[in-house]
N, C-alpha and C positions, 0 to 999 in steps of 0.2 A: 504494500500500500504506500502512494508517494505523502508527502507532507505535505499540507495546505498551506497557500500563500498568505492566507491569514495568520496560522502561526508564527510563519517565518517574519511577518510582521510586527507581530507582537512580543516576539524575541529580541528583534532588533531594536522595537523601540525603548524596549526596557536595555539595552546596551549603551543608548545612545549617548551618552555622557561619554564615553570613550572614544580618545583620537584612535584614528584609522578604522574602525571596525568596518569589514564588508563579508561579504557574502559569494559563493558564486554557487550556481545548479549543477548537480551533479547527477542523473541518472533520477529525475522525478525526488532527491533530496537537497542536502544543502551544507556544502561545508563550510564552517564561518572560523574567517581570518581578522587578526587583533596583530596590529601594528607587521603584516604584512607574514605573520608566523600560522599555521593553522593549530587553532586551537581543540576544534570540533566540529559537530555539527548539527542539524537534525535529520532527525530519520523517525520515519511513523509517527511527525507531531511529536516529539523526544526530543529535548536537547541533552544528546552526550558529549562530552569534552573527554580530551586525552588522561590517560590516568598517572600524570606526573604527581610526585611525592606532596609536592605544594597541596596542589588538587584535594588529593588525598587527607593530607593534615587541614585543608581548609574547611574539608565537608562534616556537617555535625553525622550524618548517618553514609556511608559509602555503600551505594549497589551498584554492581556490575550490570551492562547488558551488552547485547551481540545489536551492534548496529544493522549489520545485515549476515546472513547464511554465509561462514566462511573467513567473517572476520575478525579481529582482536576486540577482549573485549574494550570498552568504554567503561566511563561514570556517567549515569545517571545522575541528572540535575533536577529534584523536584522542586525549588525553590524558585522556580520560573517568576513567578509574582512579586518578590521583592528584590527591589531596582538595587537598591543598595549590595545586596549580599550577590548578585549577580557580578557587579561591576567588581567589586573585593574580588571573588573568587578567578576572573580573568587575569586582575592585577597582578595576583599571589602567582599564578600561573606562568606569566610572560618567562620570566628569566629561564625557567627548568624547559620549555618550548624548543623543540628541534628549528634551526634554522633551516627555509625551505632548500633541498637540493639546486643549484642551476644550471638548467637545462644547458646542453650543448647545440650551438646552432649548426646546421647539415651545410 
């Protein structure tokens, strides 16, 4: 099942305080990048984020889920509704974030 544009909406706008945050589509989902790093994304109306130690140490309760059939898991964010603990839990995030590989051009 893909995720609705309305969530993705609504995720975003509870982000928005933060420089750089965007988005891009990925397969009827949506991976979301924070200052040019990917942090997560959603899948099935879920926002999962990578499961770096920050992450981890930030979240009051830590559940795992499988973004999609196949792959690592994630954390699950139920805390979607409050702006604050959102934006925190990004913050906390950034430094431990893989910088993206770059691409080779042909």
């Amino acid at each position: 099942m893909a995720s609705s544009k309305e969530y993705l909406e609504f995720v975003m706008g509870q982000l928005s305080e933060l420089d750089d945050i965007s988005y891009r589509a990925m397969m009827g989902e949506y991976i979301i990048y924070y200052r040019g790093k990917i942090v997560g994304g959603i899948y099935d109306d879920r926002l999962l984020v990578k499961p770096v130690k920050a992450a981890i140490d930030y979240m009051p309760e830590v559940a795992y889920e499988v973004p999609y059939e196949g792959a690592k898991e994630m954390l699950l964010v139920d805390e979607v509704d409050d702006k604050e603990y959102l934006t925190g839990l990004f913050d906390a995030m950034y430094d431990e974030l893989p910088v993206p590989k770059v691409k080779k051009k042909k």
